[in-house]
Predicted model as a PDB file, atoms N, CA, C, CB and O in Angstrom, pLDDT in the B-factor column:
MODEL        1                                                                  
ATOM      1  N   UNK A   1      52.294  90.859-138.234  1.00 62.00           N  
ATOM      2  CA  UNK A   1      51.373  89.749-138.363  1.00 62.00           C  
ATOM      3  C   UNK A   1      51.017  89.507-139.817  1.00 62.00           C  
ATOM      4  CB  UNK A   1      50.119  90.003-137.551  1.00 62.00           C  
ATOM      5  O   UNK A   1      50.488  88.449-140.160  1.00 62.00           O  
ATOM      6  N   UNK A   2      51.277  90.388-140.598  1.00 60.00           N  
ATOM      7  CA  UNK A   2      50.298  90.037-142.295  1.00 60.00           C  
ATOM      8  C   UNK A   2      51.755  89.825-142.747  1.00 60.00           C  
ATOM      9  CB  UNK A   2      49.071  91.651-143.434  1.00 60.00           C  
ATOM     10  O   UNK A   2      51.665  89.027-143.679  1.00 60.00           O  
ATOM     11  N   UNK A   3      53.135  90.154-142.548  1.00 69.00           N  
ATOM     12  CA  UNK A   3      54.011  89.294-143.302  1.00 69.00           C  
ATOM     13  C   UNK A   3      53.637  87.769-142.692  1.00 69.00           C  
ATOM     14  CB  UNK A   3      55.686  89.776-143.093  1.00 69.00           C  
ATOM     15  O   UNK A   3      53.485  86.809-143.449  1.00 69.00           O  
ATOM     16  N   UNK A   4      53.539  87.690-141.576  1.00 71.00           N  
ATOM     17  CA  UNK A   4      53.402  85.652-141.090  1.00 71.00           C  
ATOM     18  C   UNK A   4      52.327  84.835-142.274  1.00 71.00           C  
ATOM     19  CB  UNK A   4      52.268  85.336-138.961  1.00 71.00           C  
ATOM     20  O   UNK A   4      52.542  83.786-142.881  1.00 71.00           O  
ATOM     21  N   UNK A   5      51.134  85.734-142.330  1.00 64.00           N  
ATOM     22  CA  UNK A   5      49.660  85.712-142.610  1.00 64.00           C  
ATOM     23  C   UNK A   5      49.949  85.068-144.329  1.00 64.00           C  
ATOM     24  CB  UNK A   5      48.751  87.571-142.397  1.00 64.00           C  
ATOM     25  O   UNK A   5      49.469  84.140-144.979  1.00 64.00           O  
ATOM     26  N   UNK A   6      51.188  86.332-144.637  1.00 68.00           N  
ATOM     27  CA  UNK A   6      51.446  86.011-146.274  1.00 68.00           C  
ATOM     28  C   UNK A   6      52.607  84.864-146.348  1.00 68.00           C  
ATOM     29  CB  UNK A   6      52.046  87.545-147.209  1.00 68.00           C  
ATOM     30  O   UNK A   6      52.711  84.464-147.508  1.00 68.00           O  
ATOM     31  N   UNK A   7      53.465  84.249-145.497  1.00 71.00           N  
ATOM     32  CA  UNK A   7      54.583  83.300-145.536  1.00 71.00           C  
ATOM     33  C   UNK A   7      53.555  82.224-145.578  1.00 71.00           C  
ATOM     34  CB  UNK A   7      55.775  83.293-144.267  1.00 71.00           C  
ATOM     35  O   UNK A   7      53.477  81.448-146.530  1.00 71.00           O  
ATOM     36  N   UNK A   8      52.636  82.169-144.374  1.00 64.00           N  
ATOM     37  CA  UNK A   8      51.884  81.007-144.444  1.00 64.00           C  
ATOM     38  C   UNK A   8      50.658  80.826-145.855  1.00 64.00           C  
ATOM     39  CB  UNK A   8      51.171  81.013-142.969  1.00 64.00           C  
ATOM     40  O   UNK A   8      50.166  79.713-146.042  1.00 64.00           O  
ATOM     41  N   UNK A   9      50.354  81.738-146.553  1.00 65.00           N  
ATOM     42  CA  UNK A   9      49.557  81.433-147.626  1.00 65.00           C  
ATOM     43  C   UNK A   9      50.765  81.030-148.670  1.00 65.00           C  
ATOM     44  CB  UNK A   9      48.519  82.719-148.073  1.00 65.00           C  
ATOM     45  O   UNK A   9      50.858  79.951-149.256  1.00 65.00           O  
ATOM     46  N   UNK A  10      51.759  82.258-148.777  1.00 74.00           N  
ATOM     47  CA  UNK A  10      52.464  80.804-150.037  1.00 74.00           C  
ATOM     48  C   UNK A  10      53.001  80.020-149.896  1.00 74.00           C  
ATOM     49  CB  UNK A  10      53.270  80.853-150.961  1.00 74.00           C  
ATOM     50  O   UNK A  10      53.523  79.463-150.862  1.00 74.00           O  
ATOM     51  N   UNK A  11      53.192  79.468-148.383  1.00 73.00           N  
ATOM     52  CA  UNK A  11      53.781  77.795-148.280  1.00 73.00           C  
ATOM     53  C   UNK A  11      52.545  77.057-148.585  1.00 73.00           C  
ATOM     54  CB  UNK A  11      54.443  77.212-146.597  1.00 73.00           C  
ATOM     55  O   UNK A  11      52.585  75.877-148.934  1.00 73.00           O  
ATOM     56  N   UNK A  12      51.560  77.650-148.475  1.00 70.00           N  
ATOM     57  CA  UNK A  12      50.118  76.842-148.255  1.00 70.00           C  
ATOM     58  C   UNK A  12      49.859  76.346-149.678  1.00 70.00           C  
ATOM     59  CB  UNK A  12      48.705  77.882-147.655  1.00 70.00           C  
ATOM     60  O   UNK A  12      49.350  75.243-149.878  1.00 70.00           O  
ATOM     61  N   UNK A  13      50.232  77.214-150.709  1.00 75.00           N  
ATOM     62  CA  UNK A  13      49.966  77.084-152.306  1.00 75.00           C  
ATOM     63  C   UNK A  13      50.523  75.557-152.362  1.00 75.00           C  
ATOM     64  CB  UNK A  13      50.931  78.364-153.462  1.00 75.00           C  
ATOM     65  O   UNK A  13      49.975  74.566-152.844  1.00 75.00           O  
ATOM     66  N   UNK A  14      51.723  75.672-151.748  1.00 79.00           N  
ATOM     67  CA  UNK A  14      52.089  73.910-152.229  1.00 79.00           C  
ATOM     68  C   UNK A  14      51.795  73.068-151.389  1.00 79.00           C  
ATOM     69  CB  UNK A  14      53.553  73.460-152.474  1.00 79.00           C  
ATOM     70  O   UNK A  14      51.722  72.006-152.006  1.00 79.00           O  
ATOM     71  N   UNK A  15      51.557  72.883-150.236  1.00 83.00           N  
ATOM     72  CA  UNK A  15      51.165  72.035-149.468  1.00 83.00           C  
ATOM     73  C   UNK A  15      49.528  72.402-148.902  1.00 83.00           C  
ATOM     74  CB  UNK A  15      52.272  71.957-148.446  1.00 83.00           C  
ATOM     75  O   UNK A  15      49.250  73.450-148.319  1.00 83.00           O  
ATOM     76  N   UNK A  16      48.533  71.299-149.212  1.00 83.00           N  
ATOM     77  CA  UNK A  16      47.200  71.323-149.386  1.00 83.00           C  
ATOM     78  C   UNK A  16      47.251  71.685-147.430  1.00 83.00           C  
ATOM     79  CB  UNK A  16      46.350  69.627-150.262  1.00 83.00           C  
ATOM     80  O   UNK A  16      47.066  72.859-147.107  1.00 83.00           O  
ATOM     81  N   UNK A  17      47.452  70.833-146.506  1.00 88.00           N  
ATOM     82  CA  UNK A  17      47.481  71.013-145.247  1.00 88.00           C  
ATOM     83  C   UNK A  17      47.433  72.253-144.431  1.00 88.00           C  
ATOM     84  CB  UNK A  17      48.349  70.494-145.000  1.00 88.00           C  
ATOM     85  O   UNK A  17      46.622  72.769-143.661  1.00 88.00           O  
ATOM     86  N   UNK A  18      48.966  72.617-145.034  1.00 83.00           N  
ATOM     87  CA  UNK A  18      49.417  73.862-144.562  1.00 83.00           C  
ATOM     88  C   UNK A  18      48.222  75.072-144.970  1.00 83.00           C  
ATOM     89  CB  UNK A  18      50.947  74.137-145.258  1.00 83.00           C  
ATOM     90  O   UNK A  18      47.547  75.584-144.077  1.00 83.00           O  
ATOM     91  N   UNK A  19      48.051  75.462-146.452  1.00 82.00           N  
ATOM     92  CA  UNK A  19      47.538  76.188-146.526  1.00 82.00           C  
ATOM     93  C   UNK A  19      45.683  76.018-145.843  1.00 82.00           C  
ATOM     94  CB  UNK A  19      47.969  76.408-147.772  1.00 82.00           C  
ATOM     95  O   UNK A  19      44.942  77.000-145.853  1.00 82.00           O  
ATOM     96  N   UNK A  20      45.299  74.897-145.409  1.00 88.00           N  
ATOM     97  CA  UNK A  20      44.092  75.018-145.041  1.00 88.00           C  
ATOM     98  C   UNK A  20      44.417  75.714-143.230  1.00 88.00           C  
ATOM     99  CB  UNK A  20      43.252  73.366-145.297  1.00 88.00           C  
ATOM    100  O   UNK A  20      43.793  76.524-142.544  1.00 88.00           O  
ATOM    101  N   UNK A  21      45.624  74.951-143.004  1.00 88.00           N  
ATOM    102  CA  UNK A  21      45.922  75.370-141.356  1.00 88.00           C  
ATOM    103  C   UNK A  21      45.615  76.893-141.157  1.00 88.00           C  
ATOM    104  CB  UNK A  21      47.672  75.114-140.866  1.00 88.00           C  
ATOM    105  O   UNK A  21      44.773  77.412-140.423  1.00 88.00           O  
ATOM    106  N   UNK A  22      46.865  77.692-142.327  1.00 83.00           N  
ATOM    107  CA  UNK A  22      47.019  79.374-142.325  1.00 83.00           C  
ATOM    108  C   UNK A  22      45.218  79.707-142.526  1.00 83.00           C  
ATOM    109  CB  UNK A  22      48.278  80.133-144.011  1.00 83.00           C  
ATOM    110  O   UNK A  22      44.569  80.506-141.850  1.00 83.00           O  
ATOM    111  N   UNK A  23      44.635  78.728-143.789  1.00 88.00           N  
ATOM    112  CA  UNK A  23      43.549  80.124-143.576  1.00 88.00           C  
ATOM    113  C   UNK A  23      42.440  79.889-142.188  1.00 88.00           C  
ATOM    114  CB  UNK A  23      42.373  80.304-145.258  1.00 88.00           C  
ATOM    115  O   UNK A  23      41.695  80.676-141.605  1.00 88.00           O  
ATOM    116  N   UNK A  24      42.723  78.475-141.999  1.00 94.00           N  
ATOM    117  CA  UNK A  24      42.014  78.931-140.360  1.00 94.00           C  
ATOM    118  C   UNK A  24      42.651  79.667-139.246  1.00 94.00           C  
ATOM    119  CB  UNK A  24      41.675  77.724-139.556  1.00 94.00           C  
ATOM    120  O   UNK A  24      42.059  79.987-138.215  1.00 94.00           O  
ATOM    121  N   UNK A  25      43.930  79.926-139.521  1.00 92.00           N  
ATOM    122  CA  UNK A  25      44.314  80.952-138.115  1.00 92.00           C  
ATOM    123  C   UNK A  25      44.032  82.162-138.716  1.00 92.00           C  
ATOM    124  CB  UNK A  25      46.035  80.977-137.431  1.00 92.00           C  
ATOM    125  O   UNK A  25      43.814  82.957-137.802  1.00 92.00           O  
ATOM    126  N   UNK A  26      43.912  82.770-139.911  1.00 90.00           N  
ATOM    127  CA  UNK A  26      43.667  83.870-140.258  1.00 90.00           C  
ATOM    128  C   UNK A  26      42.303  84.085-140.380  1.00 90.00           C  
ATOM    129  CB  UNK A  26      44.300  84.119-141.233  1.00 90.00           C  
ATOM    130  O   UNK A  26      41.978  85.265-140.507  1.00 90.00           O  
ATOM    131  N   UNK A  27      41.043  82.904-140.373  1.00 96.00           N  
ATOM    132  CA  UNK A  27      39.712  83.395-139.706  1.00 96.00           C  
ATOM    133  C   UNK A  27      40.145  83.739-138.797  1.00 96.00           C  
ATOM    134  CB  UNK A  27      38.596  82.616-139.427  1.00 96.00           C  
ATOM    135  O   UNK A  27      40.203  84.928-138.485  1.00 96.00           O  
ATOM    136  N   UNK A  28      40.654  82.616-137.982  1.00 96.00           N  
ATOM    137  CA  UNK A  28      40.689  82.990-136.159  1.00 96.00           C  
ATOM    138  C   UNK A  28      40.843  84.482-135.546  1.00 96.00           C  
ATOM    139  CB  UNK A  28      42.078  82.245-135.451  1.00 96.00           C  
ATOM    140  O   UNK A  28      40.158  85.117-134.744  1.00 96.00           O  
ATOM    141  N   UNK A  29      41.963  84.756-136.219  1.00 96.00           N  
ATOM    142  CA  UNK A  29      42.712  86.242-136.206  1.00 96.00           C  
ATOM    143  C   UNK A  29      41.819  87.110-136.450  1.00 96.00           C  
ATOM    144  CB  UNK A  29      43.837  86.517-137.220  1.00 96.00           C  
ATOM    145  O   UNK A  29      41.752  87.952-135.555  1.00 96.00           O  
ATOM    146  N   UNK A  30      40.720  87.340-137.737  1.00 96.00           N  
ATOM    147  CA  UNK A  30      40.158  88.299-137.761  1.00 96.00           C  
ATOM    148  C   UNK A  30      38.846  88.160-137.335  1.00 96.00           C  
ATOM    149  CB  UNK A  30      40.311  88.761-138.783  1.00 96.00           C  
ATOM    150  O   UNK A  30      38.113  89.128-137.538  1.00 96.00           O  
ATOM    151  N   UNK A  31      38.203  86.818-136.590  1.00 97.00           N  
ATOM    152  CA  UNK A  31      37.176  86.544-135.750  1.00 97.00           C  
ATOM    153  C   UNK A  31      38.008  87.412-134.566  1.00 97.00           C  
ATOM    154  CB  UNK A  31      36.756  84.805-135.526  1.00 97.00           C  
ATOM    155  O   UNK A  31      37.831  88.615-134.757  1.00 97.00           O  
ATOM    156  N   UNK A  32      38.669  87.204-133.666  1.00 96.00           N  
ATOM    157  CA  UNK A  32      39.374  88.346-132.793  1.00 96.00           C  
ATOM    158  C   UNK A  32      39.261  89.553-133.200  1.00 96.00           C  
ATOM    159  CB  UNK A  32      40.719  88.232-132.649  1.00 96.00           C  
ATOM    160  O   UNK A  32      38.296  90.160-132.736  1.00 96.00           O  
ATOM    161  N   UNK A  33      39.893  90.079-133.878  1.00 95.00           N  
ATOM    162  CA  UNK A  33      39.947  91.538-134.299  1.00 95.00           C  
ATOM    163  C   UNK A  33      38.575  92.266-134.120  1.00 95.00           C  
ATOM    164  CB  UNK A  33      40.389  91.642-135.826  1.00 95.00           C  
ATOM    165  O   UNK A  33      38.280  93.246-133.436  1.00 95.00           O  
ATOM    166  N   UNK A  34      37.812  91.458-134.969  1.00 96.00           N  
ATOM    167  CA  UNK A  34      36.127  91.669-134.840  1.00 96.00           C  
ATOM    168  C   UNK A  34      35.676  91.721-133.632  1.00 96.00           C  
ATOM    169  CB  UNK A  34      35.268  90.607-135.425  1.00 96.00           C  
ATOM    170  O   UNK A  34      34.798  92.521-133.311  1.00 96.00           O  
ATOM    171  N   UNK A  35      36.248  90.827-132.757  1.00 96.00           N  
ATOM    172  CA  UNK A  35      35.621  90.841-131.446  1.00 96.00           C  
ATOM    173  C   UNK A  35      35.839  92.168-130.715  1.00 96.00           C  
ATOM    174  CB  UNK A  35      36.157  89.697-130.609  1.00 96.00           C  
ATOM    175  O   UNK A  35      35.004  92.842-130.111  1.00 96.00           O  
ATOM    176  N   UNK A  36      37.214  92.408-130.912  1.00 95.00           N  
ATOM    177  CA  UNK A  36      38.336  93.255-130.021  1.00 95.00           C  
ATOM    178  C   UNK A  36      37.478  94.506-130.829  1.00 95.00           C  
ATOM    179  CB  UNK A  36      40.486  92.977-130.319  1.00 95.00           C  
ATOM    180  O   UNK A  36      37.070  95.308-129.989  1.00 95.00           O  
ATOM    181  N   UNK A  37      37.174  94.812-131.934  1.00 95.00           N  
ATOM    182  CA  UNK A  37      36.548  95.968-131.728  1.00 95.00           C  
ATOM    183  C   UNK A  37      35.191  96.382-131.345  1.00 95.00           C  
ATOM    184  CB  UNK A  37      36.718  96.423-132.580  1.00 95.00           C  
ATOM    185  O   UNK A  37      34.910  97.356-130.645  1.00 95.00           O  
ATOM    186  N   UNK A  38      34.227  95.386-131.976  1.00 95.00           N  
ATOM    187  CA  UNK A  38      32.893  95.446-130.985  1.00 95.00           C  
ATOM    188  C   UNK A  38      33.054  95.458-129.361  1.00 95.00           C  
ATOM    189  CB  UNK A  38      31.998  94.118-131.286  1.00 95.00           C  
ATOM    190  O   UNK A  38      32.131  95.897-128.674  1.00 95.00           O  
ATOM    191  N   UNK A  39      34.138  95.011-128.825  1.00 96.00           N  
ATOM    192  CA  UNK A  39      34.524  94.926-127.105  1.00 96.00           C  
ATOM    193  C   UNK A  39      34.249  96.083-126.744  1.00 96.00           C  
ATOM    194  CB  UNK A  39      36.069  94.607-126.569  1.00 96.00           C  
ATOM    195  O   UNK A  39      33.474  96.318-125.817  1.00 96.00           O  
ATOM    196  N   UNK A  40      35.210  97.513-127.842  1.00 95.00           N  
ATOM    197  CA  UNK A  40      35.722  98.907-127.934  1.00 95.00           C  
ATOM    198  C   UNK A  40      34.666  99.712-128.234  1.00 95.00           C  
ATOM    199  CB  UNK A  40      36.785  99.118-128.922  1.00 95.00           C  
ATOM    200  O   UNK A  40      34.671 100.811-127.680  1.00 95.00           O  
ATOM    201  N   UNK A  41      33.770  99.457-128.958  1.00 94.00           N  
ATOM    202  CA  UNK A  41      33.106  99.958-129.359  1.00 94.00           C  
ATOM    203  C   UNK A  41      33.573 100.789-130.974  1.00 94.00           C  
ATOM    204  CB  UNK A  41      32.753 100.527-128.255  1.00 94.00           C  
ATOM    205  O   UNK A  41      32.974 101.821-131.276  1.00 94.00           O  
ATOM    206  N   UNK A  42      34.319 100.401-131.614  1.00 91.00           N  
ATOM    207  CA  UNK A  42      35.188 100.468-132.649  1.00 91.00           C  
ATOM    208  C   UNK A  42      34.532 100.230-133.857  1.00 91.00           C  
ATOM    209  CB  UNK A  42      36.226  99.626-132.489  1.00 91.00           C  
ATOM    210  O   UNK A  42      35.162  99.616-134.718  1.00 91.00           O  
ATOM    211  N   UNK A  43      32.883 100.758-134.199  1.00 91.00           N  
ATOM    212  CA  UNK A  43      32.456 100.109-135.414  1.00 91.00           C  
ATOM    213  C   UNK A  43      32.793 100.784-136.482  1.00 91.00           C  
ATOM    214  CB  UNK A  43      31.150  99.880-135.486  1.00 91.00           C  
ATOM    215  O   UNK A  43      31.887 100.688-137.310  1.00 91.00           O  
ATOM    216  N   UNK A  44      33.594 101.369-136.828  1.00 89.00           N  
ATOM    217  CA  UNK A  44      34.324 101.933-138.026  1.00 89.00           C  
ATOM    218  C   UNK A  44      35.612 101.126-138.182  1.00 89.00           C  
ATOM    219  CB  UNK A  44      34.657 103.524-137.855  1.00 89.00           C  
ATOM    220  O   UNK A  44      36.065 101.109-139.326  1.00 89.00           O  
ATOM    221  N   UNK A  45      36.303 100.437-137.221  1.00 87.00           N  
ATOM    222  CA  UNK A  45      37.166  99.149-137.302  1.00 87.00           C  
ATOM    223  C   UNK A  45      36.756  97.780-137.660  1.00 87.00           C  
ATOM    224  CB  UNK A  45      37.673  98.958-136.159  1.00 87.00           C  
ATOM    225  O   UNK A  45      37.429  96.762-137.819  1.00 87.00           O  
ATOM    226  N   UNK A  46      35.550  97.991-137.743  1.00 94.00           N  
ATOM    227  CA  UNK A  46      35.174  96.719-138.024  1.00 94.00           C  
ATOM    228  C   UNK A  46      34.739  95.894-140.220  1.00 94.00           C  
ATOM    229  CB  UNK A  46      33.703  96.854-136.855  1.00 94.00           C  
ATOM    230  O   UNK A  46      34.184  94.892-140.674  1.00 94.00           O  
ATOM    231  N   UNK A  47      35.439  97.134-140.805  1.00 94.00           N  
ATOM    232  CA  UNK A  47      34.620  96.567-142.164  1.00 94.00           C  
ATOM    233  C   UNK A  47      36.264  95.966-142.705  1.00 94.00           C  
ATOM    234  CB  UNK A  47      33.564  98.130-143.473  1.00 94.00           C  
ATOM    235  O   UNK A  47      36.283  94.924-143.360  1.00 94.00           O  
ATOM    236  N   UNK A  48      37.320  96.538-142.452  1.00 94.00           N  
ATOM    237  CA  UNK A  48      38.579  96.306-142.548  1.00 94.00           C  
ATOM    238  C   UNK A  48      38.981  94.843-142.430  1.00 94.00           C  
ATOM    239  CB  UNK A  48      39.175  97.074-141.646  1.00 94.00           C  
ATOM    240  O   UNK A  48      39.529  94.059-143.205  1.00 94.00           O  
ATOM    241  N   UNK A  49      38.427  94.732-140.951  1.00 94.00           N  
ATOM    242  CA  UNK A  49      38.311  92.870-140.590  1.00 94.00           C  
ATOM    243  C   UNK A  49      37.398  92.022-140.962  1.00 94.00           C  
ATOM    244  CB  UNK A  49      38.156  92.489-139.251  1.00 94.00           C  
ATOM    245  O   UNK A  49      37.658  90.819-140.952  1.00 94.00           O  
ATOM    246  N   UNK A  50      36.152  92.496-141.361  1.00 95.00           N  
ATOM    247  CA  UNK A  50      35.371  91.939-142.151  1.00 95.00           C  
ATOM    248  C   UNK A  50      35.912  91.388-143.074  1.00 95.00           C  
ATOM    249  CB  UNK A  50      34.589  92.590-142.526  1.00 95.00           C  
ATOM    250  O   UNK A  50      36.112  90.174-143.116  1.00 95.00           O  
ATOM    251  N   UNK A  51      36.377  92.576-144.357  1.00 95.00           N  
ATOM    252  CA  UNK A  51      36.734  92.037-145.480  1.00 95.00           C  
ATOM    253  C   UNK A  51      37.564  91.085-145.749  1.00 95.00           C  
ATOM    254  CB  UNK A  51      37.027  92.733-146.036  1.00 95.00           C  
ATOM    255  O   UNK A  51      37.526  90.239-146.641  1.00 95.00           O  
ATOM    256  N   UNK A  52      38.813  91.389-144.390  1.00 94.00           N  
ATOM    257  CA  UNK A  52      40.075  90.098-144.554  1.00 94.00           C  
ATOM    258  C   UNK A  52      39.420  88.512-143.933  1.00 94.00           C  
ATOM    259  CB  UNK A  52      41.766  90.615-143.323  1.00 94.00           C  
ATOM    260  O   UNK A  52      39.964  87.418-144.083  1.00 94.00           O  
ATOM    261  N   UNK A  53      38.345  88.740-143.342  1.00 96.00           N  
ATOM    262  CA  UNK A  53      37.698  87.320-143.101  1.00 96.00           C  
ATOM    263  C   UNK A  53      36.913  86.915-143.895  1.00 96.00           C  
ATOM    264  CB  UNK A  53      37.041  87.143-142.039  1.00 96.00           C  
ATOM    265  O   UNK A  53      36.440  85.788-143.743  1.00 96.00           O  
ATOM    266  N   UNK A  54      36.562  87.686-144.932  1.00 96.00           N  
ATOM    267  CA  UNK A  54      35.714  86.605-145.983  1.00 96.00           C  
ATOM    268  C   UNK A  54      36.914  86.455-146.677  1.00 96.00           C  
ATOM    269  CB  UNK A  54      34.239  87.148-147.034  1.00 96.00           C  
ATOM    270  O   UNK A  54      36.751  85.510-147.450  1.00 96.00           O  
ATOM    271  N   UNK A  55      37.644  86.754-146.749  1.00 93.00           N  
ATOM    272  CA  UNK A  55      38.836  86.540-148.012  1.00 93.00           C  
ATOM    273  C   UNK A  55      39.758  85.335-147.588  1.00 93.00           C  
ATOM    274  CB  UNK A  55      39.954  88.043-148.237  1.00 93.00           C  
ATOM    275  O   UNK A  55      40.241  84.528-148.382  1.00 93.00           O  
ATOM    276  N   UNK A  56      39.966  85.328-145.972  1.00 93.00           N  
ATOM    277  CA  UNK A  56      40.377  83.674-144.868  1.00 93.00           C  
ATOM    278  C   UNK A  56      39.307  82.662-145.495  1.00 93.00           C  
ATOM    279  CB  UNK A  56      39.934  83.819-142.627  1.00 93.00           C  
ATOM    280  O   UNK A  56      39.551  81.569-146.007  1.00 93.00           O  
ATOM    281  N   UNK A  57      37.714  83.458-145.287  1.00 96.00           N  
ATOM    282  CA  UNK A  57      36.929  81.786-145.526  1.00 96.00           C  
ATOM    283  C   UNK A  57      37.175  81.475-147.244  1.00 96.00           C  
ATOM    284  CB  UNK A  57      34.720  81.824-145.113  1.00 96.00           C  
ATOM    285  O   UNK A  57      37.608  80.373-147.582  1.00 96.00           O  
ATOM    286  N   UNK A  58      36.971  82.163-147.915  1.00 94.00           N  
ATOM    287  CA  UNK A  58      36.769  82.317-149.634  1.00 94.00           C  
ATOM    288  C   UNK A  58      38.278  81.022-149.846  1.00 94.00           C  
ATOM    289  CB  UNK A  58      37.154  84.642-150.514  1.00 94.00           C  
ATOM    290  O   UNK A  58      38.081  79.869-150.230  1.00 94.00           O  
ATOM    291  N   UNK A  59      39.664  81.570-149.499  1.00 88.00           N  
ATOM    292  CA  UNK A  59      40.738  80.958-148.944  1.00 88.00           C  
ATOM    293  C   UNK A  59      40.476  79.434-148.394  1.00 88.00           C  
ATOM    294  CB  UNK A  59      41.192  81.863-147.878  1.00 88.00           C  
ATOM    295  O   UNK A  59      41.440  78.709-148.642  1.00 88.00           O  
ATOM    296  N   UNK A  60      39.612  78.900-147.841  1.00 92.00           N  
ATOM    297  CA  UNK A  60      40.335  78.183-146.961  1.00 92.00           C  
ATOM    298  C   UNK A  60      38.788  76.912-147.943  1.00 92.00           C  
ATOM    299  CB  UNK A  60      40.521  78.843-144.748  1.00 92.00           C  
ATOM    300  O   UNK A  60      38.880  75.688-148.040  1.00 92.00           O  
ATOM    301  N   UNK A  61      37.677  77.719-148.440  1.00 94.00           N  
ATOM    302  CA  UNK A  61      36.253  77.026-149.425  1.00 94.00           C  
ATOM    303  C   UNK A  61      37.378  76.487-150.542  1.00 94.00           C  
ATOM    304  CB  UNK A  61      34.695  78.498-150.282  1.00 94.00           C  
ATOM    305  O   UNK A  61      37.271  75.288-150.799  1.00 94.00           O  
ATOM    306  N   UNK A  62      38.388  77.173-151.204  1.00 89.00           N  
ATOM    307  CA  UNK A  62      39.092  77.223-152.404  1.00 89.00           C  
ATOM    308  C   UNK A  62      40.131  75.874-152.341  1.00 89.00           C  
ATOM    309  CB  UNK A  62      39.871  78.732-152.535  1.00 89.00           C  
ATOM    310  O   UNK A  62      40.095  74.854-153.029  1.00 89.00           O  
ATOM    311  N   UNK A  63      41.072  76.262-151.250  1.00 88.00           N  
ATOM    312  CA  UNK A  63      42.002  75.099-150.750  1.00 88.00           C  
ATOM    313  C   UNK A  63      40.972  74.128-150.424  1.00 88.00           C  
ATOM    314  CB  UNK A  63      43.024  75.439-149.418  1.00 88.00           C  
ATOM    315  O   UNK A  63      41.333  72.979-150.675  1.00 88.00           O  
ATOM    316  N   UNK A  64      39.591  74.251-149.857  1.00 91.00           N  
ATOM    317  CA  UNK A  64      39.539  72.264-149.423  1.00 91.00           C  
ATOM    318  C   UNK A  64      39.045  71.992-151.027  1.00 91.00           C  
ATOM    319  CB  UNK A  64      37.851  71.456-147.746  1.00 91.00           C  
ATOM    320  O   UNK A  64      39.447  70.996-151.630  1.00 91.00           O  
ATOM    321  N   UNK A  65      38.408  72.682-151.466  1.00 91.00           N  
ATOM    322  CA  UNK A  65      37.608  72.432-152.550  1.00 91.00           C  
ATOM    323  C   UNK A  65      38.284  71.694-153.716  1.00 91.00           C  
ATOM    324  CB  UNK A  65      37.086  73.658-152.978  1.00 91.00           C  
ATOM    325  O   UNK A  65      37.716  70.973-154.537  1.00 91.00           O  
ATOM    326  N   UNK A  66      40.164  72.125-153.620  1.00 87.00           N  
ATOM    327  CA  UNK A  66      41.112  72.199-154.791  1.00 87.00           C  
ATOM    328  C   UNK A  66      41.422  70.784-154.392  1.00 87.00           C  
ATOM    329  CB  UNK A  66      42.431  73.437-154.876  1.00 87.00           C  
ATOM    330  O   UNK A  66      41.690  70.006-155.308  1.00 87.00           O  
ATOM    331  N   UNK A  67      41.424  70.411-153.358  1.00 82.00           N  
ATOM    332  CA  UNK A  67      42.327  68.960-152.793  1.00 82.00           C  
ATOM    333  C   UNK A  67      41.904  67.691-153.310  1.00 82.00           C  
ATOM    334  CB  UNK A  67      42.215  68.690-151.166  1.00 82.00           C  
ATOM    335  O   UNK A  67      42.480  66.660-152.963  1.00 82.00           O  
TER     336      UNK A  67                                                      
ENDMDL                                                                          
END                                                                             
């Protein structure tokens, strides 16, 4: 999944669209993950997915912001 995660951020560099699409499936993705471990009870899994979802939103503030 993080090779897809990284194909879709550097197609995204050149095309404004694309890259806003990738960083909303990669919130999406780690809004899941987050879920899937609070489900588990997994809160030591949870700062890992944290971090890669502020780095999706930071990503996705940057791309609309750049357009």
């Amino acid at each position: 999944m993080a090779q897809t995660i990284g194909r879709h951020a550097l197609v995204g560099l050149a095309f404004g669209p694309i890259g806003i699409a990738a960083a909303v499936g990669t919130i999406l993705y780690f809004v899941g993950a987050i879920i899937g471990h609070l489900r588990i009870g997994d809160l030591k899994g949870i700062g890992p997915s944290t971090f890669l979802l502020v780095l999706g939103v930071g990503a996705l503030v940057l791309r609309i912001a750049s357009l």
